[in-house]
N, C-alpha and C positions, 0 to 999 in steps of 0.2 A: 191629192195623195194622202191630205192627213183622213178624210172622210175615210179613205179608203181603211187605213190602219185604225180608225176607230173601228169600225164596222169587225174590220180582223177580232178586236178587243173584244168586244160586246156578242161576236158569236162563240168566242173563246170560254166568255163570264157566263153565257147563257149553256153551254153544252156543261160549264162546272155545276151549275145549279142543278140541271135536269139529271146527273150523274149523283149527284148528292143527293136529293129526294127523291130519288126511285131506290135508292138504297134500303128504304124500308118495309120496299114491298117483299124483300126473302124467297125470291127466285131465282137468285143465282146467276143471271146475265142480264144484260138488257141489250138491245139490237136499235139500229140505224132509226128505223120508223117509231119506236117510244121516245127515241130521244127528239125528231122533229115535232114530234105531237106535243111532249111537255116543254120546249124551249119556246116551242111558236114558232117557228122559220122553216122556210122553205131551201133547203142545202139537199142534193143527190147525196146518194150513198159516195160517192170518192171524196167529194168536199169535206163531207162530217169526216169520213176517214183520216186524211189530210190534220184538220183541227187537232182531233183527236191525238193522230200522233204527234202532236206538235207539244200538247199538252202534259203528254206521257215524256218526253224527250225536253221539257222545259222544267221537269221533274214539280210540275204543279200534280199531277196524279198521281199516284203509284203504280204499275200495271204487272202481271205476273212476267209477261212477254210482250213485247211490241207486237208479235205474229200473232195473240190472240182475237185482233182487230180484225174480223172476218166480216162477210155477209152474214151470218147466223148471226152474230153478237160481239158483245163484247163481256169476256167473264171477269168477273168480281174481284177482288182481292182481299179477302177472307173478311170482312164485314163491310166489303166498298169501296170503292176509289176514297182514298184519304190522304192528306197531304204531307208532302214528305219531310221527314224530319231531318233538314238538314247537318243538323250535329252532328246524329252519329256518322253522316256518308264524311266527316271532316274527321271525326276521330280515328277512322276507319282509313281514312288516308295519312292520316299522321304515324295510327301504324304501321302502315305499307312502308311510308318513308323510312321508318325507325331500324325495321327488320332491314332494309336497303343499305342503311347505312353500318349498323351491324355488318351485314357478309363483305360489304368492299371495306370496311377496316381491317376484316381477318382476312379477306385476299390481300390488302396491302400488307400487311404484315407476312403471309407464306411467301411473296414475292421481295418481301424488302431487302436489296440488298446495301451496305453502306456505301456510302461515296467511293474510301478506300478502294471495295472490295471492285466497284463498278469501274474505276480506271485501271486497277490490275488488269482487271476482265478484258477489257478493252486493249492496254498494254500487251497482252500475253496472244490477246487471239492477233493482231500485228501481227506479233512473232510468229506465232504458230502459220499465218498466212503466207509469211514468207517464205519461211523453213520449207515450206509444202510447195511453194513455185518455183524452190532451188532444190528439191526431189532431196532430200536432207532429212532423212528417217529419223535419225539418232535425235536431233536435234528437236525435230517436231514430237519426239516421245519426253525426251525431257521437259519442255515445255507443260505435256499434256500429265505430266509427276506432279510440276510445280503448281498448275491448278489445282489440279485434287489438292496437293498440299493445301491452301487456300481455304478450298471450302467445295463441296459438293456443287451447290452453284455458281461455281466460278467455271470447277471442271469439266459438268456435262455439257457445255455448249460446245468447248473447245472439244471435246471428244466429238461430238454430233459432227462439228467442222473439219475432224480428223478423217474420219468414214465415208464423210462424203466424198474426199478427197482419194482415198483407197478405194471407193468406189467405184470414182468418176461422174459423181450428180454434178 
């Protein structure tokens, strides 16, 4: 097994080298068959494929596209397969995070309701559930006063739970 995974290794290191020095011939692709000629080995075109994408997806290459990996070639990436700089793909997620954490603090905050406001909430829609299983109009409208008194989000749910009730959802 370990033969095996060197072997993986070493055609891994050989297709980076043959990918690096053909870089200065300034042709703009290189294909399957230069890469066997200058690594030295004998791999079919899926095999090299296969490395290849392994290589591009181990972010040891750069590649414009994984799909650029055709039978015709493989295209360049503007002076070469070059090795990827991992900082900035980590800076680059750090702002991902940042921006992330940014919008769910201002969602938490358009949604925050206080403890208080959240057992009235709870208190009042009770009532109001009741008031509406005892067909008790007056009472479920007063109710649905004293939310809005409250606070706009305390109100609109017990409203929503009024309508549906006038309804019949």
């Amino acid at each position: 097994m370990e033969e095996i995974l060197t072997n993986h290794k070493q055609y891994k290191d050989q297709i980076l080298n043959a990918l690096y020095y053909s870089r200065a011939d300034g042709n703009g692709s290189i294909n399957a068959s230069d890469i066997r000629r200058i690594a030295g080995f004998d791999l079919n075109h899926r095999e090299l494929k296969v490395y290849i994408t392994e290589l591009i997806v181990e972010k040891m290459v750069k590649g414009k596209n994984l799909y650029y990996i055709t039978e015709k070639g493989i295209e360049y990436v503007e002076n070469g397969f070059i090795k990827v700089n991992t900082q900035s793909d980590l800076s680059k997620l750090v702002e991902v995070n940042e921006r992330q954490r940014e919008l769910l603090e201002s969602l938490l905050q358009i949604a925050n309701l206080s403890l208080v406001e959240q057992q009235k909430e709870t208190e009042l829609m009770t009532q109001l559930t009741d008031a509406l299983n005892s067909k008790n109009d007056n009472k479920a409208r007063d109710i649905l006063i004293k939310g809005l008194g409250i606070s706009k989000e305390v109100g609109i749910p017990l409203m929503v739970e009024y309508f549906k009730s006038i309804i019949g959802l």
